[in-house]
N, C-alpha and C positions, 0 to 999 in steps of 0.2 A: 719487177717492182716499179710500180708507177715514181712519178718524177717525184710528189711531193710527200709522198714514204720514204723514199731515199734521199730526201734534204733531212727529213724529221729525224733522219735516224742516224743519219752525218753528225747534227746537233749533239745527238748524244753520246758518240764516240769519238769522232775525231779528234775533240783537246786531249784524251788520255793516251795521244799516241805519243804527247811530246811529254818526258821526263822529268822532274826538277827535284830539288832538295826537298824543299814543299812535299809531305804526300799528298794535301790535297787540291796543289796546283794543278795537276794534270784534268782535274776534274769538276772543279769550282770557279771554273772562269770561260771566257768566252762563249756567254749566254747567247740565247737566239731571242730576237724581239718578243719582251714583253715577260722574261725569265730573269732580267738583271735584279738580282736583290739588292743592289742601293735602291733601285727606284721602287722594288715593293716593297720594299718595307717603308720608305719616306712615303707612300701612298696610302698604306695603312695606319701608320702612326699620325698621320695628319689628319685621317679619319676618325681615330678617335678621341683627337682632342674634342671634336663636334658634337662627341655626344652627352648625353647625362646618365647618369648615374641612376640604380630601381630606387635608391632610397630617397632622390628627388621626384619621382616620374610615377612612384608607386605608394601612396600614403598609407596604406597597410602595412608596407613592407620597412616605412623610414626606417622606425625602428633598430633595425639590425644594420644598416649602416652600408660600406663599402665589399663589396664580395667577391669572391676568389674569381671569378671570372675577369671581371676588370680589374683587380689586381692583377691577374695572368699578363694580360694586354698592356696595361701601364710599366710591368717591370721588361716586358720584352720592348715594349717603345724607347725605354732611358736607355738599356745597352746597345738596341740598334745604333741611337742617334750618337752613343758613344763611341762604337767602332765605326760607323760612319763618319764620325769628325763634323757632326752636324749642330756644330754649338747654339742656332738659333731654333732648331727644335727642342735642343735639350730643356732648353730656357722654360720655353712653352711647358711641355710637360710638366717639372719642376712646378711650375707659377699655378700650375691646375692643381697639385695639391699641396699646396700653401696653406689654405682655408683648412684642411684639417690639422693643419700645427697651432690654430689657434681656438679662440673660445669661440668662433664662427661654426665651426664644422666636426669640435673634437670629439662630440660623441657621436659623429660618426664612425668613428673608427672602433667596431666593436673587441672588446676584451674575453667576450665569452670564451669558457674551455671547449674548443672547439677549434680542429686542425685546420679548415674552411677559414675559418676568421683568422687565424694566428700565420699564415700565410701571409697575408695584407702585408707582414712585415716587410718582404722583398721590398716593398717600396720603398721604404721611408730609409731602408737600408740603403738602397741603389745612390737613392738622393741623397746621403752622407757621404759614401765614395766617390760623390760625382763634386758634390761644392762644402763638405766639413758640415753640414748643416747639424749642431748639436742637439737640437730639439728633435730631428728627425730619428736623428742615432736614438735617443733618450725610448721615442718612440717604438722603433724595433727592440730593441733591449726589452722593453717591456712587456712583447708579444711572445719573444723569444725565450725569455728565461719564463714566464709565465705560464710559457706549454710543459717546463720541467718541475714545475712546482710541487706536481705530484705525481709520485712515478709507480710502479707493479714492482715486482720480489727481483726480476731479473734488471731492473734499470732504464725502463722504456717507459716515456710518457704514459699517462694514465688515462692519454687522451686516444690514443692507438684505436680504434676501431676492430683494425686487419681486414679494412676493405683497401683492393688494390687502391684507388684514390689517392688512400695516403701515402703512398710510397713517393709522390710528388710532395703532397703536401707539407708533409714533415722535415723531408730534406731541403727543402728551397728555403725554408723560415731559418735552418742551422746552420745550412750553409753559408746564408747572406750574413748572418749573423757574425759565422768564422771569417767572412771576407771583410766584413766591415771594422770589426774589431781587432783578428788577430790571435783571438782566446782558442786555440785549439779543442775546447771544451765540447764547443759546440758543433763541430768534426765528429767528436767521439759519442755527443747526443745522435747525430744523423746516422753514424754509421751502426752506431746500436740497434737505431730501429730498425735502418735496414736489414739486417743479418737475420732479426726476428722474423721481419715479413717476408722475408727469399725464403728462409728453414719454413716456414709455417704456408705459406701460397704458391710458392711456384712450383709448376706440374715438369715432370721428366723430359716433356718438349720443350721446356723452356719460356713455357707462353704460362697465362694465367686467366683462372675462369674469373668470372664477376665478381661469384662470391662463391661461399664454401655450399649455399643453398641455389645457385644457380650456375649450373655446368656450361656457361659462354662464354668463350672465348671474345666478348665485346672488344671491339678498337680502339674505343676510344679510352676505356678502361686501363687496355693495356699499353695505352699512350701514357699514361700517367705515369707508368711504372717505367718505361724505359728514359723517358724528360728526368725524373727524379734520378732514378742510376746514374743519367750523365753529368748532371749538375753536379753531384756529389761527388762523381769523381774525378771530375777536373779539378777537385781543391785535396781530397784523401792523398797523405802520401804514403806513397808504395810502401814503405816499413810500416805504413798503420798495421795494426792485427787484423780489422777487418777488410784492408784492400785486396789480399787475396780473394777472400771469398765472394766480395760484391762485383771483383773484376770478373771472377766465374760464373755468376748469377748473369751478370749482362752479355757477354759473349753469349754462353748460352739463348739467351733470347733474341739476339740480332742475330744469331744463325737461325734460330724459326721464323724470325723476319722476314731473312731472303728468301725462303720457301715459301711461304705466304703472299710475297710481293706478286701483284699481277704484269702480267707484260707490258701494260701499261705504264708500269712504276706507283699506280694508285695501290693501295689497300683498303678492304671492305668490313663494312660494318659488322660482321660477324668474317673473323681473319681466319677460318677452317669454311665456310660455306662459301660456296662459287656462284649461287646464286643471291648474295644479299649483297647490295650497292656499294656503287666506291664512296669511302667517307671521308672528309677532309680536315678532320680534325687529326683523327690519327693519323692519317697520313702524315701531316704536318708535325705531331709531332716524334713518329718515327724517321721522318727526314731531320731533324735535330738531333734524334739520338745519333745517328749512321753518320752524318756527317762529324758531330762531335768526336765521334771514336778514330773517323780517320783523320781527323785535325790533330787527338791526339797520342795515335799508331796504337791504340790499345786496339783497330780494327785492321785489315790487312789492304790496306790502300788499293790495290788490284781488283781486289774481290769484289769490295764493297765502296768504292770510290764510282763507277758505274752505277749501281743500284742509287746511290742514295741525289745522285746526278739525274737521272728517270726518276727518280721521284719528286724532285725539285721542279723540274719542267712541265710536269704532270700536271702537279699542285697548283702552278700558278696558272695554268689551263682555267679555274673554276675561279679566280676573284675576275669579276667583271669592273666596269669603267668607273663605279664608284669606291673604289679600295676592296667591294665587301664579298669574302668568303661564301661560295653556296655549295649545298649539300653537305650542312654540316647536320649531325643526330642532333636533336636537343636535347638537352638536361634529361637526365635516365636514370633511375632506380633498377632492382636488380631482377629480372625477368627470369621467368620459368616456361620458357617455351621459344622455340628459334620464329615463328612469328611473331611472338612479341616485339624482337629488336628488327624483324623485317618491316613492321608495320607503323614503326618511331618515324614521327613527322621529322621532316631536312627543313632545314631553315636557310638563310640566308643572312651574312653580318652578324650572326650569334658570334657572341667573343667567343666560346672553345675553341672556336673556328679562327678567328682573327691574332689568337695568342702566339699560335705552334707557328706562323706563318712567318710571325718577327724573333720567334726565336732562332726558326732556321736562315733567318735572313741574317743575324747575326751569327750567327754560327758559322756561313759562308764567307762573310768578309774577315775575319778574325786571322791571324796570322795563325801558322800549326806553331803547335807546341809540342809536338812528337815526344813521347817518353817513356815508350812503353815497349816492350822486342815484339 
């Protein structure tokens, strides 16, 4: 083995030789230059203070307001700079969306029935837990109870699609909601849905097609769905009714994870085909799931303590010196044909890309919370 294979590969095993309480000490620490997620994530989140928003930069587009994209990005920046202990980022953030708490910016914040929009809540959530901000609380409340306004015969939003998508979508809006308030309610909103979209989409591998009219295993798709499982259940407690079964829904799928992960630690735009690219969005956001689970032992620290370590060092392999993500898919509807998703332009700095990056960045620094056999 050449010299600098066998540094790269030191990297990624050596920490798991030494033991600790921590399960994911052994494995989430002692980065190799240019891997430390304090510094990518403070490299990204300072990045996206710089930018604007499509409903400033796109006057067809005003209209509809702030989008789940830079929502993604903005709620993964506040937690970074929160487990970071980065008070004068927080600030910043914070201060960037101030203007939609007033008559400046408030119709930007769209209300439409629609899981994409009602999402946005994370933020205004985050930024309640972060400094008491009543107007912002007032503001999630709003998005949040207003996705349950009207519900189907089984008690699921009426807003449900059952495109994988939402399996993020819907859990991040309930969850922040249960984190920011308290009200258990909205625990038993998220875990509703979820149990509906596991019974109704996920295949006997554990993975999930696009859609029920397109048989592909997409990445980034099924990034949505493993980010939403973990969020949810770092707050579900084990006596919930539904934490058995979403805890089996997601094991399941992070055991096809590891099978699909390439040696590299990347995963590819089509996660069953060997010939379609590595994509950095799902990467990134399967390095959040993996590492979430062994943060908190609901995954087996040994197994998957490794894997989700190659994938972190991977990832940060493709942000170059301006903070920004490349090789990420762009924005994608649901194909009928495995060129289709071979032949999706990569982008570079697209937030799908820039989100999963801070969430796995905080997800690394975060103390374990082990609580699971």
């Amino acid at each position: 083995m050449k010299l600098p294979s066998l540094l790269a590969t030191l990297a990624l095993v050596v920490p798991a030789l030494a033991a600790g309480d921590d399960p994911g000490k052994s494995y989430f620490s002692d980065w190799p230059d240019g891997a430390d997620p304090k510094a990518v994530g403070k490299g990204v989140s300072e990045e996206f203070l710089t930018r604007k928003f499509r409903h400033e930069t796109n006057p067809q587009k005003a209209h509809l307001g702030v989008i789940y994209p830079e929502a993604c990005v903005w709620y993964g920046a506040l937690t970074f700079a929160d487990v970071a202990g980065d008070e004068a980022l927080e600030k910043k953030l914070i201060a960037k969306f101030e203007p939609y708490l007033t008559d400046e910016r408030k119709e930007h914040i769209n209300h439409m029935r629609h899981v994409d929009y009602r999402m946005v809540s994370a933020v205004p959530f985050e930024i309640a837990m972060l400094n008491g901000d009543k107007r912002a609380l007032a503001l999630g409340k709003e998005l949040a109870d207003g996705q349950w306004e009207e519900t189907t015969d089984d008690g699921v939003t009426a807003e449900a699609r059952y495109w994988i998508d939402d399996m993020y979508m819907i859990p991040i809006a309930q969850t922040q909601a249960f984190r920011a308030t308290g009200d258990a309610v909205y625990l038993d909103r998220a875990a509703r849905a979820m149990v509906a979209y596991l019974d109704k989409l996920q295949k006997p591998n554990g993975l999930f097609h696009h859609g029920d009219d397109s048989a592909y295993y997409w990445g980034r798709g099924n990034g949505w769905v493993a980010a939403g499982m973990a969020e949810l259940l770092s707050e579900l407690p084990q006596d919930h009714k539904d934490h058995a079964r979403i805890l089996k829904g997601y094991r399941a799928m992070m055991a096809a994870l590891k099978e699909t992960q390439d040696d590299d630690g990347m995963w590819r735009q089509l996660l069953d085909n060997p010939e379609s690219w590595p994509e950095t969005s799902c990467t990134g956001m399967f390095t959040f799931a993996f590492v979430t689970g062994v943060r908190n032992g609901w995954l087996d620290a040994k197994e998957y303590g490794p894997a989700a370590r190659k994938a972190w060092i991977a990832l940060t392999g493709y942000i170059n010196d301006e903070a920004l993500v490349r090789e990420v898919c762009i924005g994608t509807d649901k194909g009928h044909s495995t060129q289709f998703y071979l032949d999706r332009p990569r982008a570079t700095g697209d937030l799908h890309g820039q989100a999963p990056i801070l969430w796995s960045a905080t997800a690394l620094l975060e103390k374990s919370k082990a609580n699971e056999p």
